[in-house]
C-alpha positions in Angstrom: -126.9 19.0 -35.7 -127.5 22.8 -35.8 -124.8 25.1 -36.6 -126.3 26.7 -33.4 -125.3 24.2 -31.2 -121.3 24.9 -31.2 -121.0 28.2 -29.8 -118.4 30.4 -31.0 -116.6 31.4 -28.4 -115.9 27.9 -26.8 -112.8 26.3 -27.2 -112.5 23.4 -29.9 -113.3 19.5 -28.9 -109.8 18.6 -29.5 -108.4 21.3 -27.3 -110.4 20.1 -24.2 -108.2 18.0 -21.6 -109.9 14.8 -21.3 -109.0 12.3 -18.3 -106.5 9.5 -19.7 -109.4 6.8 -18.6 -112.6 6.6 -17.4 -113.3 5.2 -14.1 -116.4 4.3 -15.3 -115.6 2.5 -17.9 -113.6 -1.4 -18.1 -110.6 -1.9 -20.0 -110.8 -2.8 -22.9 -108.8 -5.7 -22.5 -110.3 -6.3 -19.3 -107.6 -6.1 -16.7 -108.3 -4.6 -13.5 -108.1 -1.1 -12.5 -104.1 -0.2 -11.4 -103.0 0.3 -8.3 -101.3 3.2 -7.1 -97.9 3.0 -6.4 -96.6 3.6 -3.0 -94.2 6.7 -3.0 -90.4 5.7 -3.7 -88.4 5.1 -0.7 -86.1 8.2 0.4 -82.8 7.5 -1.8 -79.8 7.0 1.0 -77.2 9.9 0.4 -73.9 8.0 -1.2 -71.3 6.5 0.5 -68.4 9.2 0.2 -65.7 7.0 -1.7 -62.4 6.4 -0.3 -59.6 9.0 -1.0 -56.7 7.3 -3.1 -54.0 8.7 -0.5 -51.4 6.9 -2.7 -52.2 9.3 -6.0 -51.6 12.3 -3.4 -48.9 10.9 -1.3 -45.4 12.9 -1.4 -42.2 10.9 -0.1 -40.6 12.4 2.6 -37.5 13.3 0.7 -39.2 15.5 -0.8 -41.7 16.9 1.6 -39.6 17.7 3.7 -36.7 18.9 1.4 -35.3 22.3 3.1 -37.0 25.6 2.1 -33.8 27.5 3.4 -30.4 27.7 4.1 -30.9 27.3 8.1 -33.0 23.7 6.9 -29.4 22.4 5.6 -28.0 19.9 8.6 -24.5 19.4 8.3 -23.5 22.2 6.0 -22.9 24.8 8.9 -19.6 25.7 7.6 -20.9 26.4 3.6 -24.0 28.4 4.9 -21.9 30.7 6.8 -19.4 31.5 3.9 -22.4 31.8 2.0 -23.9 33.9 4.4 -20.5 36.1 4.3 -20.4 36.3 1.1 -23.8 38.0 0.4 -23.9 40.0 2.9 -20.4 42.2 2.0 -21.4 41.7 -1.8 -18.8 39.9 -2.5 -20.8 36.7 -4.8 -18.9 34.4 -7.4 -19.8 33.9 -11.0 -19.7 30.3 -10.7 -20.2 27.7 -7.4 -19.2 23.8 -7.3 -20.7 21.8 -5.7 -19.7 18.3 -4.8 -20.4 15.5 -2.3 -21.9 11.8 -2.1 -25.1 11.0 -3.0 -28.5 12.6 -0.9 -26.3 15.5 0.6 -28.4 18.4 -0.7 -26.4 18.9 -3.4 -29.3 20.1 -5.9 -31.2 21.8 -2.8 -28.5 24.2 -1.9 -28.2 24.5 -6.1 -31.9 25.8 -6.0 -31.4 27.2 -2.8 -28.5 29.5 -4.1 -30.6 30.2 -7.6 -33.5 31.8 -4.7 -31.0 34.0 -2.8 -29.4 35.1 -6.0 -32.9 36.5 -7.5 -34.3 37.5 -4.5 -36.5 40.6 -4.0 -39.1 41.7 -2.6 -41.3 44.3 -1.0 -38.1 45.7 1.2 -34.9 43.3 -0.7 -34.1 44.7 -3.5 -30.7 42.6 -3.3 -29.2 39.0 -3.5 -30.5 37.3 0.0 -29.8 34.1 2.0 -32.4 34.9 4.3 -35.2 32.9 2.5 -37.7 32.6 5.2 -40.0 35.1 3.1 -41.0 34.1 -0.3 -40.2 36.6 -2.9 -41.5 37.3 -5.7 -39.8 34.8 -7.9 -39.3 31.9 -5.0 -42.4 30.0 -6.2 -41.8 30.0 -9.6 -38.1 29.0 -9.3 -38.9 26.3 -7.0 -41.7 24.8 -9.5 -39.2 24.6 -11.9 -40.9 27.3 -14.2 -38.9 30.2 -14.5 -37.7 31.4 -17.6 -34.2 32.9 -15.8 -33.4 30.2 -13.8 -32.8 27.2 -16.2 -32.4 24.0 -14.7 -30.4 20.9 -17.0 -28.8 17.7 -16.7 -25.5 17.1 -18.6 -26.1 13.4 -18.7 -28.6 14.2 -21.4 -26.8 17.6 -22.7 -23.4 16.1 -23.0 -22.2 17.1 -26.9 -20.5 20.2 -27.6 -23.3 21.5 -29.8 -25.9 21.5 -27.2 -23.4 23.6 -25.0 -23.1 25.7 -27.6 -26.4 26.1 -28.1 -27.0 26.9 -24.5 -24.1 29.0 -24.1 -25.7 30.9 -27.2 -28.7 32.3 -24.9 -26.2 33.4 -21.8 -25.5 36.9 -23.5 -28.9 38.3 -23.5 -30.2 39.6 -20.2 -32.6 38.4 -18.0 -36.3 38.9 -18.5 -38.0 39.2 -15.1 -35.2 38.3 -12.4 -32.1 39.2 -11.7 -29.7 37.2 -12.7 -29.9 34.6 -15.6 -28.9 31.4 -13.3 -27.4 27.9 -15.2 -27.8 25.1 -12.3 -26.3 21.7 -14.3 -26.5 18.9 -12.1 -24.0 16.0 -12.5 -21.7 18.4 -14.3 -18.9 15.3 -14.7 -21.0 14.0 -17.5 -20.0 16.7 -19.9 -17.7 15.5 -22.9 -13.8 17.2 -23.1 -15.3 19.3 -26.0 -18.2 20.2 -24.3 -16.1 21.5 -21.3 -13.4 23.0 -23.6 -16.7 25.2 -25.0 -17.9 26.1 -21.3 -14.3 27.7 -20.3 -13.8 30.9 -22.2 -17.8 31.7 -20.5 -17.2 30.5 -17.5 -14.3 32.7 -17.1 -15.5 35.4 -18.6 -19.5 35.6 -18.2 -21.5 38.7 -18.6 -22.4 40.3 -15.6 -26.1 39.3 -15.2 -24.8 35.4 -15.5 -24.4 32.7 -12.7 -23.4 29.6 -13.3 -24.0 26.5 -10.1 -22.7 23.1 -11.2 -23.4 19.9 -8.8 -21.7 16.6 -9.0 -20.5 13.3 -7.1 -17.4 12.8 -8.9 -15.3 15.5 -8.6 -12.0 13.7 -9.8 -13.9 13.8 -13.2 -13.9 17.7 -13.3 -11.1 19.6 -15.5 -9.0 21.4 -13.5 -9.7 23.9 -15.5 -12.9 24.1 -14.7 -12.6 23.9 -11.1 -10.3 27.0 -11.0 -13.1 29.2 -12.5 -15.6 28.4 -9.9 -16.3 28.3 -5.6 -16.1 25.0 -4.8 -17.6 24.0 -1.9 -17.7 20.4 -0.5 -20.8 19.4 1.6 -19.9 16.7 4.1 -21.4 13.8 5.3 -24.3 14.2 7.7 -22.9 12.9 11.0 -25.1 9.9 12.5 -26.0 11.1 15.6 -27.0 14.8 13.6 -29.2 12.5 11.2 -30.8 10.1 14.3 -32.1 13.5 15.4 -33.7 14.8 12.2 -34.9 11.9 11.4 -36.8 11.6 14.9 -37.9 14.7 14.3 -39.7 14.1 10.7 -41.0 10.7 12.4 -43.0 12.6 15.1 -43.9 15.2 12.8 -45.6 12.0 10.6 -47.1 10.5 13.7 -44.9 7.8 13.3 -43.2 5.6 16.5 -40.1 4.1 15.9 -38.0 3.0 18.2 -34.0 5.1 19.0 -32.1 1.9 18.3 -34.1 1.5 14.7 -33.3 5.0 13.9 -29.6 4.1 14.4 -29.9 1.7 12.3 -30.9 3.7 9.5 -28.7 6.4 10.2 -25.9 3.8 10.0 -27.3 2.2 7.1 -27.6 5.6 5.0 -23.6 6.5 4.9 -24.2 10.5 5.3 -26.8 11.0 2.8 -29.7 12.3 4.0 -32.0 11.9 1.0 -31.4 7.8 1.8 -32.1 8.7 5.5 -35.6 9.5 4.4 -35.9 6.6 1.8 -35.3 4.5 4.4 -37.5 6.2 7.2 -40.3 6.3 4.6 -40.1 2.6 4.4 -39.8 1.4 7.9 -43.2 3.7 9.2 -45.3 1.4 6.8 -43.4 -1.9 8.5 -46.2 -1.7 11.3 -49.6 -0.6 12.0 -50.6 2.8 12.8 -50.0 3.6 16.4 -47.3 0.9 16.8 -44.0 1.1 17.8 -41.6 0.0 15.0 -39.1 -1.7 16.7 -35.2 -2.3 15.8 -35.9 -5.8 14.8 -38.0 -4.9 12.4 -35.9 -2.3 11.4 -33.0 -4.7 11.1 -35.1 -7.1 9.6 -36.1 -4.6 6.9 -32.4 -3.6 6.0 -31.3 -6.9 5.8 -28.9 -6.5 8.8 -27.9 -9.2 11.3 -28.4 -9.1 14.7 -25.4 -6.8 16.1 -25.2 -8.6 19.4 -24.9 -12.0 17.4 -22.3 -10.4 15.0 -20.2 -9.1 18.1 -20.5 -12.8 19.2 -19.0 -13.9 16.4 -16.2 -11.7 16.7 -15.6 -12.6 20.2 -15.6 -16.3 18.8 -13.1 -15.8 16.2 -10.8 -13.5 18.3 -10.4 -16.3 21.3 -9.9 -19.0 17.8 -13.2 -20.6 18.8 -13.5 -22.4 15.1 -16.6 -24.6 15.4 -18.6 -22.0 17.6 -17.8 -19.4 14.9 -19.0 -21.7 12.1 -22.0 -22.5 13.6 -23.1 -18.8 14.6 -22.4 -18.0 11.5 -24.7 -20.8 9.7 -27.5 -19.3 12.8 -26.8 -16.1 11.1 -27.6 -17.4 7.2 -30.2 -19.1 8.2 -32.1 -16.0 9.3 -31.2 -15.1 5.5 -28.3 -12.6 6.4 -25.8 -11.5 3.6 -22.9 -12.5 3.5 -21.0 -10.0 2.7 -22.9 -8.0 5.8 -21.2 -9.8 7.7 -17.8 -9.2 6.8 -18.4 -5.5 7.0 -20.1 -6.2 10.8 -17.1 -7.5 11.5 -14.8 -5.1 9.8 -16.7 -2.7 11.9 -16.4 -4.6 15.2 -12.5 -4.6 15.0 -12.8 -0.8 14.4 -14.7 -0.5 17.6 -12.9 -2.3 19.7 -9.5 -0.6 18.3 -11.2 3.1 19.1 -12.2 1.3 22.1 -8.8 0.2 23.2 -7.6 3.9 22.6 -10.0 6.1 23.6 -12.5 3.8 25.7 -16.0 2.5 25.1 -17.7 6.0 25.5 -15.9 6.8 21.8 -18.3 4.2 20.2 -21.7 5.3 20.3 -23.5 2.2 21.0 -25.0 1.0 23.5 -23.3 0.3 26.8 -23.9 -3.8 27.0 -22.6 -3.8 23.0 -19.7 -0.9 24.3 -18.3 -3.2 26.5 -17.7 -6.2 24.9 -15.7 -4.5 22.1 -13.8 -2.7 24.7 -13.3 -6.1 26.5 -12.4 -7.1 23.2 -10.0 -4.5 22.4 -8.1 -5.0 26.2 -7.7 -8.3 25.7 -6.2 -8.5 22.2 -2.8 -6.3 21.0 -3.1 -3.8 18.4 -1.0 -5.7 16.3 -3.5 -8.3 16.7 -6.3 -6.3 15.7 -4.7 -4.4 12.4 -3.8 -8.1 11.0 -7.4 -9.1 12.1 -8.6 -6.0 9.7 -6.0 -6.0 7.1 -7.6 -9.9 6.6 -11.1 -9.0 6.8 -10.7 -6.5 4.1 -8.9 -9.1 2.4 -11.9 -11.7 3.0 -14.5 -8.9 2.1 -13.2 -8.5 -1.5 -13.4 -12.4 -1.9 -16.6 -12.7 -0.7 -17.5 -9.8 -3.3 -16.2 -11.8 -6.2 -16.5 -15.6 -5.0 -19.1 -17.7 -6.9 -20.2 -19.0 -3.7 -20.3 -16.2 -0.9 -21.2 -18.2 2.3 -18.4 -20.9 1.4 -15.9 -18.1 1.3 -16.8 -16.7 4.2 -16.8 -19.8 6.0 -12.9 -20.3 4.5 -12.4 -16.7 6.1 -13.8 -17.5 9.4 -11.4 -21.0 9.8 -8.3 -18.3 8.5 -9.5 -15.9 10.6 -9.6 -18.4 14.4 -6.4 -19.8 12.9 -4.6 -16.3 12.9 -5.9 -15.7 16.0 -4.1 -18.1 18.1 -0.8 -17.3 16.7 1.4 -14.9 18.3 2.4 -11.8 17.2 5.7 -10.3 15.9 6.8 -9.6 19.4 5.8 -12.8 21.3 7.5 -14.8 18.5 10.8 -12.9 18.2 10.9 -13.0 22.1 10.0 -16.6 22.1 12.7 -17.4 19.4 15.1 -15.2 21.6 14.5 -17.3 24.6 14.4 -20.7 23.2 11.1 -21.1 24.7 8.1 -22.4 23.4 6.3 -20.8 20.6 2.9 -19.6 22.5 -0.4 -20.9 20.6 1.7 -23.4 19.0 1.7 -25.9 21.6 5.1 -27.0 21.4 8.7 -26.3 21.2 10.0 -24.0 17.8 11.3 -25.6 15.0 12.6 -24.5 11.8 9.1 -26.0 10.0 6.8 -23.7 11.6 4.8 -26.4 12.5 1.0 -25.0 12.5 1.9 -21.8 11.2 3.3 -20.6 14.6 6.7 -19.7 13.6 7.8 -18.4 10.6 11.4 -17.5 9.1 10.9 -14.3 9.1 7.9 -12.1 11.2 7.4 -8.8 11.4 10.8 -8.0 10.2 12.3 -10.8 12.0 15.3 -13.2 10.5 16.6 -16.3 11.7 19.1 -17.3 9.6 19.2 -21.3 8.8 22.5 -23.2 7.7 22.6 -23.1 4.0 26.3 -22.8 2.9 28.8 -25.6 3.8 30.4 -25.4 7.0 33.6 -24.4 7.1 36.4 -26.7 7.2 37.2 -27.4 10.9 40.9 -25.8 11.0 39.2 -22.7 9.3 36.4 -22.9 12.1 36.3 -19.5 14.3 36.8 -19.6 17.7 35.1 -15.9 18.5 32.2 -17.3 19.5 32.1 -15.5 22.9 34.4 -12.6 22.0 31.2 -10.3 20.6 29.9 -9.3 23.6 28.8 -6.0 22.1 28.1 -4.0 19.1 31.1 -3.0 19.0 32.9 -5.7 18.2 30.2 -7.0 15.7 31.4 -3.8 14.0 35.3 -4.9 14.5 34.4 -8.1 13.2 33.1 -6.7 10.3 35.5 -4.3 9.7 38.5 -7.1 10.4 37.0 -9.4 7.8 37.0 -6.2 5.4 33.8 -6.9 4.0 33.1 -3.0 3.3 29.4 -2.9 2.0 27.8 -4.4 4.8 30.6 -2.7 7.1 29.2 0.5 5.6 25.1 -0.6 5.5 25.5 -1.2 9.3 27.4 1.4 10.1 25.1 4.4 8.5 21.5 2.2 8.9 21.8 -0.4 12.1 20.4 1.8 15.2 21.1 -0.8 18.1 18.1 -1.7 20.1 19.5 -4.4 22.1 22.4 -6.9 21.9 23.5 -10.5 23.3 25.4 -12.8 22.1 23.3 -14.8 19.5 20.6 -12.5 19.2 20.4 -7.9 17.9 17.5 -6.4 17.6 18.2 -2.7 15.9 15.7 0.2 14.6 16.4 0.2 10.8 17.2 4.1 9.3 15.5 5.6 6.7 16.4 4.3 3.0 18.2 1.0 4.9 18.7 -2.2 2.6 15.5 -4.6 2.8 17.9 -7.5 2.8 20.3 -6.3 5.5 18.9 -8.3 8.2 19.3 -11.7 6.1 22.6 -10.4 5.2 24.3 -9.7 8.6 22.5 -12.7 9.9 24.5 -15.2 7.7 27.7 -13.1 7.7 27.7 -13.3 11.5 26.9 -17.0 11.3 29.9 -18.0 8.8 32.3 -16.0 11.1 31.3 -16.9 14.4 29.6 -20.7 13.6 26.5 -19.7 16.1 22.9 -18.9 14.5 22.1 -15.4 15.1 19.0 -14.3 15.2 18.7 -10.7 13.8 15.5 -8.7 13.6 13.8 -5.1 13.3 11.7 -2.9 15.5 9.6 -0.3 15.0 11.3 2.4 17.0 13.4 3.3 19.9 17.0 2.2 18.3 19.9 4.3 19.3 22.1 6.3 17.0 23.9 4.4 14.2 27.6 4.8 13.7 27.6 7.4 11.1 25.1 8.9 13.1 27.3 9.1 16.3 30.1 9.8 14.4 28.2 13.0 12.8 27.5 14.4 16.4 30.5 13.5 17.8 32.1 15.8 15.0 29.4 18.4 15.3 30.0 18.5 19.2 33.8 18.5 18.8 33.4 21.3 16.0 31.2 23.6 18.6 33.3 22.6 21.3 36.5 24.4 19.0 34.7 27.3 18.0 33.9 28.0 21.8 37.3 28.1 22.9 38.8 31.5 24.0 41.5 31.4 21.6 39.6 30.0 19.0 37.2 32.9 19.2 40.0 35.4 19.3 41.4 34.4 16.1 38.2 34.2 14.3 37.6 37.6 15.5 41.0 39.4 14.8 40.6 37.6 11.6 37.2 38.4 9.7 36.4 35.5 7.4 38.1 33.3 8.3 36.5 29.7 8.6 37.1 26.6 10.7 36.9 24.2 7.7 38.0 20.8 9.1 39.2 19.0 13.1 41.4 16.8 12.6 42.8 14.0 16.1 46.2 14.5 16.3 47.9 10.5 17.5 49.2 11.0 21.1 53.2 9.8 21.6 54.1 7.6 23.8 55.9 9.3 26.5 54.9 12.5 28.7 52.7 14.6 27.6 53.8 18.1 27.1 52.1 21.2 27.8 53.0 24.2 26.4 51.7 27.9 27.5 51.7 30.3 24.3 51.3 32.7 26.9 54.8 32.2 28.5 58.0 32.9 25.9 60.1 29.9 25.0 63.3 31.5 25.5 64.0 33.9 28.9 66.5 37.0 27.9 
């Protein structure tokens, strides 16, 4: 090969590109030529994955937690002495705070930190109006301002923490206005911790504001209270909180149906933050587009049936025993509490007691329900229906503490029907007055009280029963029918000189009604709780006849003392307006008319003498 042959200004061998293969040529292994592959199939654009709503969700408590005073339901009156207040400048140092559970207790807190650092553009002063977020709303509502410090005194409750927060309150603020202190659940503080907040709180520099929020007030120093504004947010009325919480139900697309919101109106006591709880829950209880109805509502809450609960009320007012034991078992079989329904039924004899007073439009229910407590509450006395209660709430506690809830309340019910067919304090006293038949007992009174229908004493009633000897028969008294009115019950008294009771009846027995056997008397104020018992023997030994002596509630006439007081006051008045009377008095200033006196009558003619006419004639 000739040096010739390469040419200089051709590129080197090894820098040509060669093909990878040459068609001409087999493999070397011998496999056949490849094929080409087909072009790759477009790729299908991915399947956008499904958003996790639950990492983004907010609970409604807190979405919809108010951005401004005018958001607060139920607090009218404290927004408008707020309102008052800021606008004629006239803002406390320190605000209270207090009220159950879910009222908007720390809302209106971070409510009242906005208004008290509000500013912007045109405000360059403390504002309620909040509908405008100034320049600090954001960050005070994230929780991120360096003025506005937000604490718990469950977690801050020694004295040395107070002290070292107290420490930072005489420095000024750094961007707002005011340095605000909101301490939630402010009860939680020791004694020395609140001994260390007092001299501050009384006395805080000007650019301080302190807002304390708590549930039990009771556990505040007095001390404490005085230095601050208390305000107490009420209870959200049901029929207010029904409406809101339609509103935030529509607002979520949500169905549910007016009776199922009254349910959890009901079941949330006031507090709208369990309102919302409980709305949040019941909109996932059916599918979207659905109608949640009340009996899934109900079932949800774990109520009974209220038309079956007023049926067992119905039951155990006519004494229906065996029909109100087995609608109660119907009612645990659904898997109702027990104690649910002692406080159904505790709220059934309330509504048909408002019933019976003000009618069946005072209940806010519906009309069918309406009307059989009112039917309810006409039938029975109001006597009946305040023992009724006073033995619910009795039952209630037992069934809170028994071992064995649906026994108890099963024992309650049987109590309950009992009671019911007994009379009341009237009927009995009227039926032991009468000698007549005890009603719901079935047969004549006796002394036993046979079935629990008549008792020894009801209602302030006493029947006094032979338990001293009798008398020996020349000693027997033969005044039986001499008493013929109250009168001579006090001669009686007064002629067996038995002065302590003479003197008990005479300034505490207001006389209702008498007969022979039987007085019935209004006691006074401060009158012996054993004077019934007492004149009912006394009579007894002196005239040999049972006498049955008893109280009322009211419409007794004047006791002796008592009539003898205004006889003298009239008798006095009468004096003092006599002509002659006045005359003296007047021609001697001073003088006083200090006691009247009765002079005894003689026997004989009376007669009169004229000071006007002289004795003797000249």
């Amino acid at each position: 090969m000739a040096d010739s042959d390469i040419s200089a200004e051709a590129p080197p061998p090894w820098d040509e590109e060669l093909p990878e293969r040459d068609p001409d040529t087999a493999d070397i292994f011998g496999a056949p030529e490849p094929v080409p592959e087909p072009a790759p199939p477009p790729v299908p654009a991915p399947m956008a994955e499904p958003q996790d709503q639950g990492a983004a969700y907010t609970v409604l408590a807190r979405k919809y937690r108010p951005r401004n005073f005018e958001d607060l339901i139920g607090q009218e009156a404290m927004v408008r002495t707020l309102t008052n207040a800021f606008a004629s400048g006239r803002i406390a140092h320190a605000f209270m705070l207090t009220g159950v559970r879910g009222v908007g207790k720390t809302t209106t807190a971070r409510l009242l930190a906005r208004a008290l650092n509000f500013e912007s553009d045109t405000v360059h002063q403390p504002s309620v109006d909040l509908s405008v977020d100034g320049r600090h709303c954001r960050a005070i509502v994230e929780g991120r301002h360096m003025d506005v410090l937000e604490l718990d005194a469950a977690s801050r409750t020694k004295v040395d923490e107070m002290r070292e927060l107290l420490d930072g309150v005489r420095y000024a603020p750094t961007e707002a206005r005011y340095k605000v202190y909101v301490i939630d659940e402010v009860h939680m503080l020791s004694t020395a911790a609140f001994n260390a907040l007092l001299k501050t709180l009384e006395e805080p520099p000007p650019h301080a504001k302190f807002i304390f929020a708590t549930t039990e007030i009771r556990k505040v120093p007095v001390t404490i209270l005085s230095r601050c504004q208390r305000f107490d947010l009420r209870r959200v009325e049901p029929e207010v909180l029904v409406k809101h919480l339609g509103k935030i139900a529509e607002a979520e697309g949500a169905r549910i149906d007016a009776e199922g919101l009254a349910l959890i109106s009901r079941a949330a006591e006031g507090s709208v933050r369990d309102g919302l709880s409980l709305l949040d829950q019941a909109i996932v209880q059916a599918d979207k587009g659905q109608v949640v109805s009340a009996a899934i509502v109900r079932d949800m809450l774990g109520l009974a049936d209220r038309a079956l609960t007023i049926a067992l009320f119905e039951q155990i007012m006519g004494g229906q025993t065996a029909a109100a034991l087995q609608q109660y078992r119907d009612l645990w079989g659904f898997g109702v509490d027990p104690a649910q329904v002692m406080l159904d039924l505790l709220e059934h004899n309330h509504g048909a007691s408002v019933a019976k007073a003000l009618g069946p439009d005072a209940l806010h229910l519906p009309k069918d329900q309406a009307a059989r407590l009112a039917a309810i509450g006409a039938t029975a006395s109001a006597g009946t229906l305040s023992r009724v209660w006073q033995m619910l709430l009795k039952a209630y506690e037992e069934v809170r503490r028994a071992p064995d809830p649906s026994a108890t309340v099963e024992m309650a019910l049987i109590r309950l029907c009992y009671a019911a067919d007994l009379p009341g304090p009237e009927e009995a006293l009227k039926a032991l007055r009468d000698g007549e038949p005890m009603p719901g007992s079935g047969g004549a009174v006796t002394p036993s009280g046979g079935g629990g229908g008549a008792t020894a004493q009801a209602g302030g009633a006493f029947a006094a029963q032979a338990r001293i000897a009798p008398p020996a028969p020349q000693a027997a008294p033969q005044a039986t029918t001499a008493l013929a009115s109250f009168d001579d019950v006090l001669a009686l008294i007064q002629s067996k000189r038995d002065i302590t009771l003479l003197m008990d009846v005479q300034q505490y027995v207001r006389p209702i009604s008498f007969r022979p056997g039987a007085i019935e008397f209004e006691p006074a104020p401060r009158a012996p709780a054993d004077l019934t018992r007492r004149l009912a023997l006394k009579l007894k030994e002196w005239t040999g006849q049972t006498w049955l002596v008893a109280t009322a509630g009211g419409g007794g006439a004047e006791s002796a003392w008592e009539r003898q007081k205004r006889e003298e006051v009239e008798a006095r008045a009468a004096i003092l307006a006599d002509p002659f009377v006045m005359s003296v008095m007047e021609a001697f200033p001073g003088a006083e008319l200090l006691g009247v006196r009765q002079l005894a009558v003689p026997q004989g003619e009376a007669v009169s003498v004229n000071p006007d006419e002289d004795v003797e004639e000249d």
